[in-house]
N, C-alpha and C positions, 0 to 999 in steps of 0.2 A: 899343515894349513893353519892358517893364525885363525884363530876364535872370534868373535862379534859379540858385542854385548846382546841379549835374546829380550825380547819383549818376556814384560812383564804379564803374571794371571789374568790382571782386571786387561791390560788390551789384547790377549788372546782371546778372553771372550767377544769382545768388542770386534773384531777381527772377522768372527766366524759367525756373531748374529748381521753384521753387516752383509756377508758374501751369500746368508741365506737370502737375505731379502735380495740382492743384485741375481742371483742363481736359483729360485725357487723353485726351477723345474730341471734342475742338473737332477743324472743318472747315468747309468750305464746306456751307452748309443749306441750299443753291435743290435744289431735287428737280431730276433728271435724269435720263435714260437713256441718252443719246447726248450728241456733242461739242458739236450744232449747240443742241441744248436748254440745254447751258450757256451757250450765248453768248448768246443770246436770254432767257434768265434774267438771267443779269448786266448787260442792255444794259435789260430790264423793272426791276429792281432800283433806279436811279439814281433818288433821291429818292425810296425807297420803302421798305417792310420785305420781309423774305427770307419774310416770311410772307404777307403780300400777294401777293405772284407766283406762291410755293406755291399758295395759295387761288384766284388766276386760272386757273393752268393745268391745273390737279389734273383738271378732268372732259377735256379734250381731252387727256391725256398719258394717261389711261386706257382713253379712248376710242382713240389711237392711239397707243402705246408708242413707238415709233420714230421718231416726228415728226420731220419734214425738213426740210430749205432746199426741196427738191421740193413736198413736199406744203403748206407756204405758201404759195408762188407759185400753187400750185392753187387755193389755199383764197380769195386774194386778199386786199389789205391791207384791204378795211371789213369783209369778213367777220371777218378777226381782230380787229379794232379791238373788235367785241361781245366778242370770249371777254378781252382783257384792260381793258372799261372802267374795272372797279374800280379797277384801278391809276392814280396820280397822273401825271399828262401822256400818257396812252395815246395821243390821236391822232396825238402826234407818237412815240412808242417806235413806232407800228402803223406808222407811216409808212416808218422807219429800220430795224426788222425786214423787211416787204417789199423798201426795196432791197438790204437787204444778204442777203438769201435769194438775189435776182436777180444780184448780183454774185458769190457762194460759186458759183453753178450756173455762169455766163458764167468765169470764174476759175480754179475751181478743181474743178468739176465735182461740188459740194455737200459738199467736203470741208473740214473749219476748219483752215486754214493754223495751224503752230503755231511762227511766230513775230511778234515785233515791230510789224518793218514793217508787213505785211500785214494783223495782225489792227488796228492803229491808222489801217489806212485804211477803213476801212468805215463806215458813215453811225451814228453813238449810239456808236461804240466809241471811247473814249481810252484814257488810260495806266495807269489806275484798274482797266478793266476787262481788259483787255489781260494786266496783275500778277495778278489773280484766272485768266485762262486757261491761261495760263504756270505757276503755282503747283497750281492740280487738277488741270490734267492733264498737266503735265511733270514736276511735281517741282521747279521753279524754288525758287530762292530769293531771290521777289520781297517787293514789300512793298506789299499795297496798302492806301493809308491815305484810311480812310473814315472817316465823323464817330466812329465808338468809336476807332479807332487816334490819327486825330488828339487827342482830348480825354486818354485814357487815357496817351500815350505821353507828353503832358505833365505832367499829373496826375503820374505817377509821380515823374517827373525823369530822365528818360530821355534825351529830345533839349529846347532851348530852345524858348520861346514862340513862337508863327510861328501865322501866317495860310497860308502855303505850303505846301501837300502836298508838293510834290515835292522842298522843302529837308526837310523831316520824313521823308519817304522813304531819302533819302539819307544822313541823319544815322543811321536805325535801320538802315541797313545796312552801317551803318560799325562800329555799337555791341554787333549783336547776335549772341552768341556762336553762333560757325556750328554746333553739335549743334542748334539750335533754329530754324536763318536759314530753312528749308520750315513751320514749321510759328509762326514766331512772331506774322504777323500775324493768324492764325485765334485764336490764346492770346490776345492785345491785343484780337480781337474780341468774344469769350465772356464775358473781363472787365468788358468795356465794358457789354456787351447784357444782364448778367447777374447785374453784383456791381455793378463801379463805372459806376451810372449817373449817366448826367446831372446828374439831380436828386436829390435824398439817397443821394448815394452810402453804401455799407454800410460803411461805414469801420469801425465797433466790432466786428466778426468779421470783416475780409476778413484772407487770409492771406499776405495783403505788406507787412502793415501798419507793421512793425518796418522796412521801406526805403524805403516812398512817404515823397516828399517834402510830398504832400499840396499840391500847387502850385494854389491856386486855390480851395480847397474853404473850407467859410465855418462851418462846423458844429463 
């Protein structure tokens, strides 16, 4: 895939103080209450929208606020499998929620391990979701790059063309000025989801417009 020339330091920064002040209140959007509900969100998530999972779990997290690795295991994985069908690949996320309910309780005694390792050995969890753990609820300064990071980070001209998450990963966190490195791929996200989509991206009002590269767009 042929190369783009990349913006330069000084409009990376410019880029990411501008998208704070348009996004001031970007964050992680799976509804939650506890640690184990994020992991189980983000592990529901994977080919799906944030709003989608919202809408799956919404009567059973009201139903039971505190929702557990415990109280799954009780519930049993087909009984979950109905409260998330709507979501895309549920019997296998039902499947992969269940054991890793059963592994958090055998493990670690239903507590979400908050690192790396661990949380990367669990059945639905990779590096993706892992970056998403680490970042809500440590503060990390991970990056994790899901179809708006990946499109948007190139779009901009931020890091080169790549099919590769985890080289795009790497490259955005080599690039991205540390006042921003906790909160930039929530900013990359909102952009994504919100302004620069997909498809007719808003390019005539967005307000980066003066330093996207515009890599790709056809309009």
């Amino acid at each position: 895939m042929k190369n783009h020339l990349l913006l330069e330091k000084k409009e990376i920064e410019n880029v990411f103080s501008i998208l704070m002040k348009t996004w001031p209140n970007a964050k992680c959007e799976l509804d939650h209450n506890n640690h184990f509900q994020l992991l189980i969100a983000v592990v529901l998530s994977a080919q799906a929208t944030d709003k989608s999972v919202n809408k799956a779990l919404e009567p059973l997290l009201r139903e039971q606020p505190q929702f557990s690795a415990f109280d799954l295991v009780k519930m049993r994985e087909d009984n979950f499998l109905k409260i998330i069908r709507s979501i895309g690949l549920a019997p296998t996320k039902a499947k992969n929620c269940y054991k890793l309910s059963k592994i958090l309780i055998d493990k670690f005694n239903g507590v979400v391990p908050l690192n790396r390792t661990d949380l990367e050995s669990f059945p639905g969890v990779g590096r993706k979701t892992a970056n998403v753990i680490l970042n809500v609820l440590c503060d990390l300064p991970t990056m994790a790059v899901d179809t708006h990071v990946e499109r948007v980070s190139q779009r901009i001209g931020l890091v080169k063309q790549t099919k590769d998450r985890l080289e795009i990963e790497e490259d955005l966190l080599k690039i991205v000025p540390k006042k921003y490195a906790v909160k930039a791929h929530h900013l990359l996200i909102f952009q994504g989801r919100y302004h620069c989509t997909a498809r007719n991206p808003k390019c005539e009002n967005c307000p980066i417009h003066k330093s996207c590269l515009k890599i790709g767009v056809t309009h």
